[in-house]
Gaussian input, Z-matrix of N, CA and C with variables (Angstrom, degrees):
# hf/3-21g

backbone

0 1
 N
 C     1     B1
 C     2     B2     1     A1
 N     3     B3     2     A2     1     D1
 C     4     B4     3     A3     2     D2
 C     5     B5     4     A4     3     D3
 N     6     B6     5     A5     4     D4
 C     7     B7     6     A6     5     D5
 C     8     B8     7     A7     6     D6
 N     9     B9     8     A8     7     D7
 C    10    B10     9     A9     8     D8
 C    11    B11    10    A10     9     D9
 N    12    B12    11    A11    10    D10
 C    13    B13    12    A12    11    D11
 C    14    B14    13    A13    12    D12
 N    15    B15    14    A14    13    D13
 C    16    B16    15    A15    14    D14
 C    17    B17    16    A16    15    D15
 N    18    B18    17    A17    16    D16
 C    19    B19    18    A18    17    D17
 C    20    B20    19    A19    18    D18
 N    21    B21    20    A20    19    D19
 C    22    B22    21    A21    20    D20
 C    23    B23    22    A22    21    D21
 N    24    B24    23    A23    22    D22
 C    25    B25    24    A24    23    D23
 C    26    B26    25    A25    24    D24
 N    27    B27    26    A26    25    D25
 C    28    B28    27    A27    26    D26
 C    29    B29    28    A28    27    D27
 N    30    B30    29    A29    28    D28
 C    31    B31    30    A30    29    D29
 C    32    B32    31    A31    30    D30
 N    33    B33    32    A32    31    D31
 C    34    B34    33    A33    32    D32
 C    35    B35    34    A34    33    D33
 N    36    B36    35    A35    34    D34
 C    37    B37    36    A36    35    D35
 C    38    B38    37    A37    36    D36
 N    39    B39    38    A38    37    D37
 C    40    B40    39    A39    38    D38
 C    41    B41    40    A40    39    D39
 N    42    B42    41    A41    40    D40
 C    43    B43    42    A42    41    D41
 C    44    B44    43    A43    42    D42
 N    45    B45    44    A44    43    D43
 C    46    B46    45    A45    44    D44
 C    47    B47    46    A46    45    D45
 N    48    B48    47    A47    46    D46
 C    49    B49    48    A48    47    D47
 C    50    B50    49    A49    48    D48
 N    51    B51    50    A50    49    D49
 C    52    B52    51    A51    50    D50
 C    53    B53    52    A52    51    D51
 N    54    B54    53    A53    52    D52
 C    55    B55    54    A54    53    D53
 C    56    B56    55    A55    54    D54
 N    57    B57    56    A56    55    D55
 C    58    B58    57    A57    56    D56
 C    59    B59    58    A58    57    D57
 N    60    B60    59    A59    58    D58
 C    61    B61    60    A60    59    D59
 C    62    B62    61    A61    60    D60
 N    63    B63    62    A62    61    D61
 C    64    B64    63    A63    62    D62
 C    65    B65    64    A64    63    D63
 N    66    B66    65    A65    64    D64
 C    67    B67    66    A66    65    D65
 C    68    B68    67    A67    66    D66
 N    69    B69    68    A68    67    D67
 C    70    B70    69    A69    68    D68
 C    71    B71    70    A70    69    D69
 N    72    B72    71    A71    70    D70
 C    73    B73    72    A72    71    D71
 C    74    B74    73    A73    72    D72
 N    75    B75    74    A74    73    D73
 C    76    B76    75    A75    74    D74
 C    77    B77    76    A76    75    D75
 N    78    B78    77    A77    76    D76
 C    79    B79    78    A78    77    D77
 C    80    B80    79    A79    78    D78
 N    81    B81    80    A80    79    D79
 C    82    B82    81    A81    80    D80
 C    83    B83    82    A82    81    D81
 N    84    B84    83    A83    82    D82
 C    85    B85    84    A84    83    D83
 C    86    B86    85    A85    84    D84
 N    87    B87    86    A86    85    D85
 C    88    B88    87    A87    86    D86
 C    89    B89    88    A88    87    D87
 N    90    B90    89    A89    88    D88
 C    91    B91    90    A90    89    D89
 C    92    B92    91    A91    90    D90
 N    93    B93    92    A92    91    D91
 C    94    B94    93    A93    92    D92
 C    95    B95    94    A94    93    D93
 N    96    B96    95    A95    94    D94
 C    97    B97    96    A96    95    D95
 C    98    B98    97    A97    96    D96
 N    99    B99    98    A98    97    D97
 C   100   B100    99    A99    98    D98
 C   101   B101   100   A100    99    D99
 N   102   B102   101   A101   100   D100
 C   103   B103   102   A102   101   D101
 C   104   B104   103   A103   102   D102
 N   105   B105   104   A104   103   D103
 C   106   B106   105   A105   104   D104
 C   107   B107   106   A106   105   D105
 N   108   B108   107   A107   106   D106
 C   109   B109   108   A108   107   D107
 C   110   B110   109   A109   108   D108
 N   111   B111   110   A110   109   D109
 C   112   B112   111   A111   110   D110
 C   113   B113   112   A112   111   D111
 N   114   B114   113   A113   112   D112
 C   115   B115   114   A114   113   D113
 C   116   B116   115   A115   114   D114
 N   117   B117   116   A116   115   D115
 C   118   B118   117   A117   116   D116
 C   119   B119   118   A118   117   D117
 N   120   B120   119   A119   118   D118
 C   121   B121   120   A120   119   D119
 C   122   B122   121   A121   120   D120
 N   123   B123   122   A122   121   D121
 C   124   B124   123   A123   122   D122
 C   125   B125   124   A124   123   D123
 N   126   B126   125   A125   124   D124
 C   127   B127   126   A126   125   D125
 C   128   B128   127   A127   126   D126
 N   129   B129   128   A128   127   D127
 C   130   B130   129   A129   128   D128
 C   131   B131   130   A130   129   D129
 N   132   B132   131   A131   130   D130
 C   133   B133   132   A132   131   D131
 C   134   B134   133   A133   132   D132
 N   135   B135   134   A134   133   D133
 C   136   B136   135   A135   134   D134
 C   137   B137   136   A136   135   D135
 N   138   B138   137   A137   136   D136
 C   139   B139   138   A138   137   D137
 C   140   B140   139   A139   138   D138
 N   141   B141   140   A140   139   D139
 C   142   B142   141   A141   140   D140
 C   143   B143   142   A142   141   D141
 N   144   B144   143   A143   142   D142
 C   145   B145   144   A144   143   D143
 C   146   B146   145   A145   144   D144
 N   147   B147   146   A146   145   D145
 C   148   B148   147   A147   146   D146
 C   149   B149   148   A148   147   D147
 N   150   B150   149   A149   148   D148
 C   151   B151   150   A150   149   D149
 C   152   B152   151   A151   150   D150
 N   153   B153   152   A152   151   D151
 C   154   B154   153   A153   152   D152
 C   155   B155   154   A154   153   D153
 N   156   B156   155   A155   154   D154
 C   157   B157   156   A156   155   D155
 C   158   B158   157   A157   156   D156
 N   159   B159   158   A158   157   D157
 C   160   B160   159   A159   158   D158
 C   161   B161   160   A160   159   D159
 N   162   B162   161   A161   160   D160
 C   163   B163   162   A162   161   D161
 C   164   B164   163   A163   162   D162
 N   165   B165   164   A164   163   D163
 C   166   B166   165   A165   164   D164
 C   167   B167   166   A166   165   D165
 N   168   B168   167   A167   166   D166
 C   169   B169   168   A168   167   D167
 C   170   B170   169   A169   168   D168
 N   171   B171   170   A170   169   D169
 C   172   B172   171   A171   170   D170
 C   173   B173   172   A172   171   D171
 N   174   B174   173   A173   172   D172
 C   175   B175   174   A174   173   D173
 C   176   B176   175   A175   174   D174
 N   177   B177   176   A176   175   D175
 C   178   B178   177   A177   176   D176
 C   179   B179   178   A178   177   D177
 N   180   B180   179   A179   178   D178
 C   181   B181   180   A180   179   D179
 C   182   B182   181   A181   180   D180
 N   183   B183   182   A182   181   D181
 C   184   B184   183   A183   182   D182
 C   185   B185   184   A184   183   D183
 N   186   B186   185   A185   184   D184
 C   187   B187   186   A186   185   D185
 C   188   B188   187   A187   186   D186
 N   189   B189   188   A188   187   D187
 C   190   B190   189   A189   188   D188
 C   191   B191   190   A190   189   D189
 N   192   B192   191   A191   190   D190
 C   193   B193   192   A192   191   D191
 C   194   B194   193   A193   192   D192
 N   195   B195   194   A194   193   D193
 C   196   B196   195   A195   194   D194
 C   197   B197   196   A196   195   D195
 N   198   B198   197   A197   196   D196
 C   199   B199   198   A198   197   D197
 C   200   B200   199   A199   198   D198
 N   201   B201   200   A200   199   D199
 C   202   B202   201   A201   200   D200
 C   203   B203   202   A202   201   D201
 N   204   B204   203   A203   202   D202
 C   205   B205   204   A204   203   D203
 C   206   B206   205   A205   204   D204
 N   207   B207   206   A206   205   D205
 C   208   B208   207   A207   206   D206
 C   209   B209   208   A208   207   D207
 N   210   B210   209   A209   208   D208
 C   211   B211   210   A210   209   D209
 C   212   B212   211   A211   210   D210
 N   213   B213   212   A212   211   D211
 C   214   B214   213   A213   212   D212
 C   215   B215   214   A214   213   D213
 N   216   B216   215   A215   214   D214
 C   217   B217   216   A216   215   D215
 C   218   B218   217   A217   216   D216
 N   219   B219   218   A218   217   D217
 C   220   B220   219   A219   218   D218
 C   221   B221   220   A220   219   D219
 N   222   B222   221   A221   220   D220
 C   223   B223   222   A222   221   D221
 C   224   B224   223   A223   222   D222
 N   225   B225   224   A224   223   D223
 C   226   B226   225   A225   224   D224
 C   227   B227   226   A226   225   D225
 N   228   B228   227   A227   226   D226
 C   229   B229   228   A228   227   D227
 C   230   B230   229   A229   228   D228
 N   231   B231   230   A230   229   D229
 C   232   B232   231   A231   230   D230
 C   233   B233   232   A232   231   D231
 N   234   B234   233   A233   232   D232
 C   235   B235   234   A234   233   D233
 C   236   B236   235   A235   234   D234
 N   237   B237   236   A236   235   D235
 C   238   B238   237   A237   236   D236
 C   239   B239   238   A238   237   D237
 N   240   B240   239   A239   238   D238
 C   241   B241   240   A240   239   D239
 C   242   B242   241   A241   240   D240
 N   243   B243   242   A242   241   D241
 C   244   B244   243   A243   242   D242
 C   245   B245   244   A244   243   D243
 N   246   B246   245   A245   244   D244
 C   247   B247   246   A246   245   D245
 C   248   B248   247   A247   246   D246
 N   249   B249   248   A248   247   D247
 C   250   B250   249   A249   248   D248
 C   251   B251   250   A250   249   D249
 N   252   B252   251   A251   250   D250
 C   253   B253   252   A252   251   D251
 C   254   B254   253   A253   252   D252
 N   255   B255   254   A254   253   D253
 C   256   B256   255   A255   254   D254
 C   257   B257   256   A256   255   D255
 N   258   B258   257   A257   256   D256
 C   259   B259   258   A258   257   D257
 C   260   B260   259   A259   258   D258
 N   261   B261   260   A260   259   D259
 C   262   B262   261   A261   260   D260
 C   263   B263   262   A262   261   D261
 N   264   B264   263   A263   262   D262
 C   265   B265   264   A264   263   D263
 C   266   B266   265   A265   264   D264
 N   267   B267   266   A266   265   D265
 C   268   B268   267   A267   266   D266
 C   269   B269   268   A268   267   D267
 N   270   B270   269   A269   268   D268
 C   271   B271   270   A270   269   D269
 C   272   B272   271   A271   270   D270
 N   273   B273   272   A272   271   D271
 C   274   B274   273   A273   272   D272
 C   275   B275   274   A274   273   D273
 N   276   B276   275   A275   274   D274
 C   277   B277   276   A276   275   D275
 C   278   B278   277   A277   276   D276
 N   279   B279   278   A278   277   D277
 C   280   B280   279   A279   278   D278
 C   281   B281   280   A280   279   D279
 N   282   B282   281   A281   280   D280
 C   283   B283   282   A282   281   D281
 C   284   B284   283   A283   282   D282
 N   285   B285   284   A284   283   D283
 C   286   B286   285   A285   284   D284
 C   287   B287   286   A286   285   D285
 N   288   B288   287   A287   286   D286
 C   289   B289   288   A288   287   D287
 C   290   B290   289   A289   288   D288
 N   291   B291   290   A290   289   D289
 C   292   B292   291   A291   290   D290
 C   293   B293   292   A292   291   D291
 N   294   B294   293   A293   292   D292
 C   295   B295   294   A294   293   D293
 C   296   B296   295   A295   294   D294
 N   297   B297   296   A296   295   D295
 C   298   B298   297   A297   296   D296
 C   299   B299   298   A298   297   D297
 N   300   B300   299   A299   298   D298
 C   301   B301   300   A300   299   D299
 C   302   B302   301   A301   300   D300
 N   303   B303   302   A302   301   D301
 C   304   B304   303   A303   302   D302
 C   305   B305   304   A304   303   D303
 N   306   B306   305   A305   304   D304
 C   307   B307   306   A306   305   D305
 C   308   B308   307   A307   306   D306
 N   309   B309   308   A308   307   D307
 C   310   B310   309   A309   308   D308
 C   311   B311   310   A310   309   D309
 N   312   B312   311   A311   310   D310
 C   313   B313   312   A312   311   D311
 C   314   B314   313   A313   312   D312

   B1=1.4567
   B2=1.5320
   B3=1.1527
   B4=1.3426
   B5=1.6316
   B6=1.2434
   B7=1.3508
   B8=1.2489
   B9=1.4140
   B10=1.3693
   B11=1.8614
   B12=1.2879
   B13=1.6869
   B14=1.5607
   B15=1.0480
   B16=1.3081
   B17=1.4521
   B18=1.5328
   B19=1.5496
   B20=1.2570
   B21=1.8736
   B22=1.3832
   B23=1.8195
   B24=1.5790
   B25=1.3173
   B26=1.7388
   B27=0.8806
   B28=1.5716
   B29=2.3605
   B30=0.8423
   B31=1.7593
   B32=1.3331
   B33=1.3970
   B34=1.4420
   B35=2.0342
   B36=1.8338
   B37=1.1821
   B38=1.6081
   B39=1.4895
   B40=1.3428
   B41=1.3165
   B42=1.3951
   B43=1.3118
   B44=1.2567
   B45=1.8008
   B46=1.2197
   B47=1.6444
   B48=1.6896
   B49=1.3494
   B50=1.7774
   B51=1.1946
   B52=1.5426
   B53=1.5107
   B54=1.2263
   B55=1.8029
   B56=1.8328
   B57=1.2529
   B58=1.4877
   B59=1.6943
   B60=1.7493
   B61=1.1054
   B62=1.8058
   B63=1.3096
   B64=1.8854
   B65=1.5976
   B66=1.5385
   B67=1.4736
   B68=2.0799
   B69=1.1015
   B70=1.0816
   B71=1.9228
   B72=1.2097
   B73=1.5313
   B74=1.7886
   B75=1.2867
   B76=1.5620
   B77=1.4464
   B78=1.5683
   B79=1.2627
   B80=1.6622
   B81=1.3072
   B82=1.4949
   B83=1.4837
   B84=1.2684
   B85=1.0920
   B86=1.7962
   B87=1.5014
   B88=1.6608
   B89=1.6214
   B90=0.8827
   B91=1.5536
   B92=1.6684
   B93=1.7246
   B94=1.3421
   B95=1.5210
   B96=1.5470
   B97=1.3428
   B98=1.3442
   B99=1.3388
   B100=1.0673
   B101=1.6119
   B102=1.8936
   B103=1.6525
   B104=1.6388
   B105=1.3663
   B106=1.7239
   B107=1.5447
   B108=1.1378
   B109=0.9623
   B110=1.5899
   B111=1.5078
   B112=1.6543
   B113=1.5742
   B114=1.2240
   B115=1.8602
   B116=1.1844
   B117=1.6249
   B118=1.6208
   B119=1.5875
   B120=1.1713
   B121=1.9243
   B122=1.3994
   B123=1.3766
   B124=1.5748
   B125=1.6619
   B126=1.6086
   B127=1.6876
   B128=1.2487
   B129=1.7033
   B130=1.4566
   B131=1.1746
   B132=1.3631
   B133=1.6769
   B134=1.4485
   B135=1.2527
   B136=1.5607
   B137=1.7626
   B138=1.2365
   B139=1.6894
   B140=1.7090
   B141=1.0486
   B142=1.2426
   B143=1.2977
   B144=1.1837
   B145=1.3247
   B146=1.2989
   B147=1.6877
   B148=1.4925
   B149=1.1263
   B150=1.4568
   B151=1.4354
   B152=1.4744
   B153=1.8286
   B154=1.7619
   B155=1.7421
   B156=1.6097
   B157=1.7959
   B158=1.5129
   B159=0.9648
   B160=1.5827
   B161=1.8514
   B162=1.4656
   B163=1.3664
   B164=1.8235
   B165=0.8426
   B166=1.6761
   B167=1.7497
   B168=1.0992
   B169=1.1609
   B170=1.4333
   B171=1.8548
   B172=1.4911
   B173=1.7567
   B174=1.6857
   B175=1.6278
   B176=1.3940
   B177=1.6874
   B178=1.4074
   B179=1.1321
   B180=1.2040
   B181=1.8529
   B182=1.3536
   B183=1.5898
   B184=1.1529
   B185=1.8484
   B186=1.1629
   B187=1.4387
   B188=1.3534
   B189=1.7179
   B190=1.4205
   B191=1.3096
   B192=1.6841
   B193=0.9702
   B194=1.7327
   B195=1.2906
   B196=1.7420
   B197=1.4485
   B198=1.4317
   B199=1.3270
   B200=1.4408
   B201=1.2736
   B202=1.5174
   B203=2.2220
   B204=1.7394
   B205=1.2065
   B206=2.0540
   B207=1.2360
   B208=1.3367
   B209=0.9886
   B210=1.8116
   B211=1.7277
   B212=2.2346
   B213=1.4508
   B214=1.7948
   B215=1.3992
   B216=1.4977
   B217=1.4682
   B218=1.5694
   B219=1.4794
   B220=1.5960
   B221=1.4115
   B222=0.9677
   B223=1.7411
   B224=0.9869
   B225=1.0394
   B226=1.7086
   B227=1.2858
   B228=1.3109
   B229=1.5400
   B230=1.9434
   B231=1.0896
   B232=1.4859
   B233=1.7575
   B234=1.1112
   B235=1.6589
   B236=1.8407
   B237=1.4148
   B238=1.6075
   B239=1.4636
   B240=1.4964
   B241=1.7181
   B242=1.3050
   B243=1.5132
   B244=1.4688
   B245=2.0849
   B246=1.3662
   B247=1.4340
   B248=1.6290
   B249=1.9137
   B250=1.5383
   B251=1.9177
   B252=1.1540
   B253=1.4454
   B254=1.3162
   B255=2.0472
   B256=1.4755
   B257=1.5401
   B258=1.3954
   B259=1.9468
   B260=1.2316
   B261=1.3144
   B262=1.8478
   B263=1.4751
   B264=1.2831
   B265=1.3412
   B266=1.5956
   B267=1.5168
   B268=1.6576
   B269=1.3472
   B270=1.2687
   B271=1.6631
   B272=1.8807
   B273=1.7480
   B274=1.5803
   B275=1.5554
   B276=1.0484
   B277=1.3284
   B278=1.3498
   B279=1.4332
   B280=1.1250
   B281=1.5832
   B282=1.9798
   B283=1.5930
   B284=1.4109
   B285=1.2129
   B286=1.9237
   B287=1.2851
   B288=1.9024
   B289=1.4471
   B290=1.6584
   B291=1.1905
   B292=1.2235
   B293=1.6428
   B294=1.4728
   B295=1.7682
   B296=1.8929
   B297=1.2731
   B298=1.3584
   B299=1.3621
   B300=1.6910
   B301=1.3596
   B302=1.9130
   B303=1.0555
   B304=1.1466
   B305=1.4108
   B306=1.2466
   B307=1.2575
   B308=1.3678
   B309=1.1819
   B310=1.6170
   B311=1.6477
   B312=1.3180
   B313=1.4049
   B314=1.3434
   A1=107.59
   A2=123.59
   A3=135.49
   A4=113.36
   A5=118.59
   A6=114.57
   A7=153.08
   A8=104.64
   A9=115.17
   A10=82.52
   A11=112.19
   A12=104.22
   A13=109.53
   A14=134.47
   A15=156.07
   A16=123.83
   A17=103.92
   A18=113.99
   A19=119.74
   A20=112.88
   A21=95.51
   A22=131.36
   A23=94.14
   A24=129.60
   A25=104.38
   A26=97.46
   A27=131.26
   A28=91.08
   A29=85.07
   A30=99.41
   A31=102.65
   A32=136.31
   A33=130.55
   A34=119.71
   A35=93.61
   A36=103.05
   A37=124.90
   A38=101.40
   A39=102.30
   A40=131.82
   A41=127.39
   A42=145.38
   A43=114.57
   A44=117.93
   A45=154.21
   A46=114.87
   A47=85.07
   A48=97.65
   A49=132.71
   A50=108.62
   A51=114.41
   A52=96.65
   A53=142.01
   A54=119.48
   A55=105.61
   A56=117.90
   A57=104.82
   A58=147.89
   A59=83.42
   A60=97.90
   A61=138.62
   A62=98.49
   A63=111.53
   A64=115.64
   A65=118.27
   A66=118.37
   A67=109.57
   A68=114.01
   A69=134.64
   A70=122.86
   A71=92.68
   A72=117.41
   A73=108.13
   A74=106.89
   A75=95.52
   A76=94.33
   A77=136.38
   A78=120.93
   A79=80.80
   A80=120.58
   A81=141.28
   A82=115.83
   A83=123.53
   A84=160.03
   A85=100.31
   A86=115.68
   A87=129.39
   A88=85.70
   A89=155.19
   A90=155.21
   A91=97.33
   A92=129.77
   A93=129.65
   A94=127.43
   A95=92.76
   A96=112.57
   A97=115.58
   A98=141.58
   A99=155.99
   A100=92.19
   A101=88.70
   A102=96.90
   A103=99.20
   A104=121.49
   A105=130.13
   A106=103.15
   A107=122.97
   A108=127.51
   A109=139.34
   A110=104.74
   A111=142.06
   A112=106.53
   A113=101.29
   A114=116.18
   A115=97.09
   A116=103.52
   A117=138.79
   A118=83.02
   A119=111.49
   A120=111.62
   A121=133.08
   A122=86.75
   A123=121.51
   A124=117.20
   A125=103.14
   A126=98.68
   A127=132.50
   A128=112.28
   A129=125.95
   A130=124.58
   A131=121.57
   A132=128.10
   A133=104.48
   A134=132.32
   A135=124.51
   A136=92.37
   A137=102.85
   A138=101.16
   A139=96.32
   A140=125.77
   A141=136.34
   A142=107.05
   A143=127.24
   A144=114.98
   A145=137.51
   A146=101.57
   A147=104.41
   A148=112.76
   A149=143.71
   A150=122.52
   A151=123.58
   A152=94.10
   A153=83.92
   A154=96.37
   A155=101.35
   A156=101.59
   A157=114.82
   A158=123.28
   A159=121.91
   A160=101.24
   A161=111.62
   A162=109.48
   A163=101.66
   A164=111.82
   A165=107.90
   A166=97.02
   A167=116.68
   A168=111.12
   A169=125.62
   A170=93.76
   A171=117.32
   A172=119.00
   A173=100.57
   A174=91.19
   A175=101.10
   A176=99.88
   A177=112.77
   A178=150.83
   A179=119.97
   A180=140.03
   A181=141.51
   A182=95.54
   A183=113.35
   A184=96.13
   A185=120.52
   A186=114.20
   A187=129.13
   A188=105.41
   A189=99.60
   A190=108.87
   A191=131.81
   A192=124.67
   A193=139.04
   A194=83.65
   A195=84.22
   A196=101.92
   A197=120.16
   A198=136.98
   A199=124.29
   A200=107.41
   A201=115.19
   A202=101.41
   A203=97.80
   A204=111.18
   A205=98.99
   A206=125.60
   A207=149.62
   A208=111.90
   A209=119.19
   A210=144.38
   A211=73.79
   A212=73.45
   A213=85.86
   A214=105.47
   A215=144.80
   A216=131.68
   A217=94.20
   A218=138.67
   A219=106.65
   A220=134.50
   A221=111.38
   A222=141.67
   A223=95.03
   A224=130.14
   A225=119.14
   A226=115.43
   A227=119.56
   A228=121.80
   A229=108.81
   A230=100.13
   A231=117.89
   A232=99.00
   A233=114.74
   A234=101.88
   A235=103.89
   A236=114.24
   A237=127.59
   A238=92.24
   A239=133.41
   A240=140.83
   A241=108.69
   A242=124.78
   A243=130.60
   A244=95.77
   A245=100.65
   A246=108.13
   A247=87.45
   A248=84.73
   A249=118.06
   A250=98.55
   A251=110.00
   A252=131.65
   A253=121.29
   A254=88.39
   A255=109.98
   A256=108.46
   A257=130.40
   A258=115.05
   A259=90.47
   A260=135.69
   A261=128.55
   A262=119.33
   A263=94.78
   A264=111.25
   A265=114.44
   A266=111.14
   A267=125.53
   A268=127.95
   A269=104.14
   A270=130.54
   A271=76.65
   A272=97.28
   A273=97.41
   A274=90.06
   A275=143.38
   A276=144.61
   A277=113.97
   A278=126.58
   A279=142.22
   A280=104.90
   A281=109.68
   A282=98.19
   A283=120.26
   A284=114.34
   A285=119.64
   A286=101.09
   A287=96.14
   A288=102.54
   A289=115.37
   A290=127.62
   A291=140.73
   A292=107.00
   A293=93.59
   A294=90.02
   A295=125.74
   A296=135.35
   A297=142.46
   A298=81.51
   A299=105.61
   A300=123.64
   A301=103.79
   A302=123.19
   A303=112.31
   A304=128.69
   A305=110.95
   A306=134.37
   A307=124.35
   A308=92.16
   A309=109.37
   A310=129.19
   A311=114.26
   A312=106.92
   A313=139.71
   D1=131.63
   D2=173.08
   D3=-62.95
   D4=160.53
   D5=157.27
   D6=-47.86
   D7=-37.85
   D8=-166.68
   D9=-84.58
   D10=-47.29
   D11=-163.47
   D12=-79.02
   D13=7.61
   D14=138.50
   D15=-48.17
   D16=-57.24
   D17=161.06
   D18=-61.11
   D19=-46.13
   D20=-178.56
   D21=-106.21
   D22=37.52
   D23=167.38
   D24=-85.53
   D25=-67.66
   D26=-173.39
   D27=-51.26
   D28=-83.97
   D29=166.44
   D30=-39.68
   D31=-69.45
   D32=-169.48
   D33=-61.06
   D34=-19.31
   D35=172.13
   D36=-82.06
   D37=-37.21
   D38=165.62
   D39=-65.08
   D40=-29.39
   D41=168.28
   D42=-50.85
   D43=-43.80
   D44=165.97
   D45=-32.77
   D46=-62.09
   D47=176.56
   D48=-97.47
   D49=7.80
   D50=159.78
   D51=-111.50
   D52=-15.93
   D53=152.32
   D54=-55.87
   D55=-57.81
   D56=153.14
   D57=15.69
   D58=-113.08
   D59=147.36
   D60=-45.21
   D61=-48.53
   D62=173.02
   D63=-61.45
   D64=-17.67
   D65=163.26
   D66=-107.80
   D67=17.96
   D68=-172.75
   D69=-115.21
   D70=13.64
   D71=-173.94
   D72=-47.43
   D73=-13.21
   D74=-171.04
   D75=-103.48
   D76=11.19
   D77=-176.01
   D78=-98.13
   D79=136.08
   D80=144.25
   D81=-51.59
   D82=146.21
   D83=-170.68
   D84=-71.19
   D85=-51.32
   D86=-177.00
   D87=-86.97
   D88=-50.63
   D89=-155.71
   D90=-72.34
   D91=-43.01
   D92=154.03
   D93=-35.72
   D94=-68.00
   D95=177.59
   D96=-52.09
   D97=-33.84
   D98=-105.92
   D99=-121.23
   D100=-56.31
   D101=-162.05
   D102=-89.89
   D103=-28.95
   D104=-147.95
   D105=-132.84
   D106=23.36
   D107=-169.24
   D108=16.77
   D109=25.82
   D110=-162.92
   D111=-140.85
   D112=145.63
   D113=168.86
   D114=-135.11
   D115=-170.64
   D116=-170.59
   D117=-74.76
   D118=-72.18
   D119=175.17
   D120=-10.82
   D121=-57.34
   D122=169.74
   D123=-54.50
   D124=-60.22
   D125=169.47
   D126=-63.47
   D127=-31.78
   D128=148.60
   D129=-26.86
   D130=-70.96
   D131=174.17
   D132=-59.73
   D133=-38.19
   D134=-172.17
   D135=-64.32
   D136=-48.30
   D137=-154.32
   D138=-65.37
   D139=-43.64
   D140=174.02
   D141=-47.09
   D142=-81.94
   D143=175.35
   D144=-21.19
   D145=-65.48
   D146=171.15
   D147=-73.06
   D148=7.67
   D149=148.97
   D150=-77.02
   D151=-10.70
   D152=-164.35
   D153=-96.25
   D154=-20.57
   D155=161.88
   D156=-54.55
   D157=-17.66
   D158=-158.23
   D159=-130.22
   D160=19.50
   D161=155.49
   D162=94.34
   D163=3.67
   D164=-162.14
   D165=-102.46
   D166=110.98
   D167=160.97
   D168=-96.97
   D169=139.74
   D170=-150.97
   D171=-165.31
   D172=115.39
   D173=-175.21
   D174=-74.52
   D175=178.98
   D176=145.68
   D177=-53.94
   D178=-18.56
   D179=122.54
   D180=-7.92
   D181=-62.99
   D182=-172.88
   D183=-99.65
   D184=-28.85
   D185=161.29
   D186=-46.51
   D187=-47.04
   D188=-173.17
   D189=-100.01
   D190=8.04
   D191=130.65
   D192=-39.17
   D193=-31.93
   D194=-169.55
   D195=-80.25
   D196=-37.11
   D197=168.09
   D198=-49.45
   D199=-37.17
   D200=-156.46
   D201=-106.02
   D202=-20.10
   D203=172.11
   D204=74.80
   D205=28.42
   D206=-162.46
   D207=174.03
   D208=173.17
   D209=-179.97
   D210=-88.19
   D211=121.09
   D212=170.62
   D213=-63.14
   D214=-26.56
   D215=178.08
   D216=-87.11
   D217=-4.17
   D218=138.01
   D219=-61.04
   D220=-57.90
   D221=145.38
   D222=-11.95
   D223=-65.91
   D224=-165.68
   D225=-78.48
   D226=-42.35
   D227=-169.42
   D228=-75.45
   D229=-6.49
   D230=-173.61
   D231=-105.98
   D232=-67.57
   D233=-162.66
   D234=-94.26
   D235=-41.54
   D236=-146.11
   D237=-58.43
   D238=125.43
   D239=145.18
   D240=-63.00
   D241=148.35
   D242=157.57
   D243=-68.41
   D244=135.50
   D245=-170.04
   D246=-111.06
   D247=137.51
   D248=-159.08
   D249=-70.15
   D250=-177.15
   D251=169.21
   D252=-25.75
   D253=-76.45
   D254=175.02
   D255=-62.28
   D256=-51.25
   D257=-176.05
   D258=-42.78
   D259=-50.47
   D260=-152.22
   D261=-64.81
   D262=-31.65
   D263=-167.45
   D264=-88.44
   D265=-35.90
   D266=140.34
   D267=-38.45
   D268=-44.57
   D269=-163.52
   D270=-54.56
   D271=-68.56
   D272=-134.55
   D273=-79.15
   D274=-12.44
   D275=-171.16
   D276=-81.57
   D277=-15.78
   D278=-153.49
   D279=-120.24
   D280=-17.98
   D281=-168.20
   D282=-46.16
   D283=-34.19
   D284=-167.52
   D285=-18.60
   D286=-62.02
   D287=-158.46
   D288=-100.88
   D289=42.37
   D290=159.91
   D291=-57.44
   D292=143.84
   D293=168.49
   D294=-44.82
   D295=-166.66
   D296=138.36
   D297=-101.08
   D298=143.41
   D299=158.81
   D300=-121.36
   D301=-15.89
   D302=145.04
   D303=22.66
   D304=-84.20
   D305=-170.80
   D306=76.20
   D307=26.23
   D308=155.96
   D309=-102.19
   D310=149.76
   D311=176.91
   D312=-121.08

């Protein structure tokens, strides 16, 4: 596979996967993290990053907008659950393997 069609493999997959997620509203954010050690949050800061590597200026706002397909405090007040005991207790037991959001590579 060439490059350019590599990228827009790569691109057609990500798109792929926040249509996904965006009909996927009842999976939680800690229920991600939990199992994949990644969220919607998570793709936000990636996407963010590499725009701000690649000259594009762009908050975290407008990142997890693009992610969330909405202003994430709609998103939230619409889909987000208060996460029980056990997610919390997963949450923190589980940080090791949390993404880097960084956005470095």
């Amino acid at each position: 596979m060439d490059e350019q069609t590599r990228i827009e493999v790569e691109a057609a997959a990500f798109r792929d996967l926040l249509a996904h997620l965006g009909e996927r509203t009842d999976v939680q954010n800690i229920d991600l993290m939990n199992l994949a050690g990644f969220c919607r949050n998570c793709l936000a800061k990636w996407y963010r990053a590499e725009a701000e590597r690649r000259g594009v200026a762009m908050d975290y706002e407008q990142a997890r907008e693009r992610v969330y397909g909405m202003p994430y405090a709609e998103w939230k007040d619409r889909y987000q659950l208060e996460a029980n005991a056990e997610q919390k207790a997963r949450f923190e037991s589980s940080a090791s393997g949390h993404a880097d959001t960084r956005g470095a590579r």
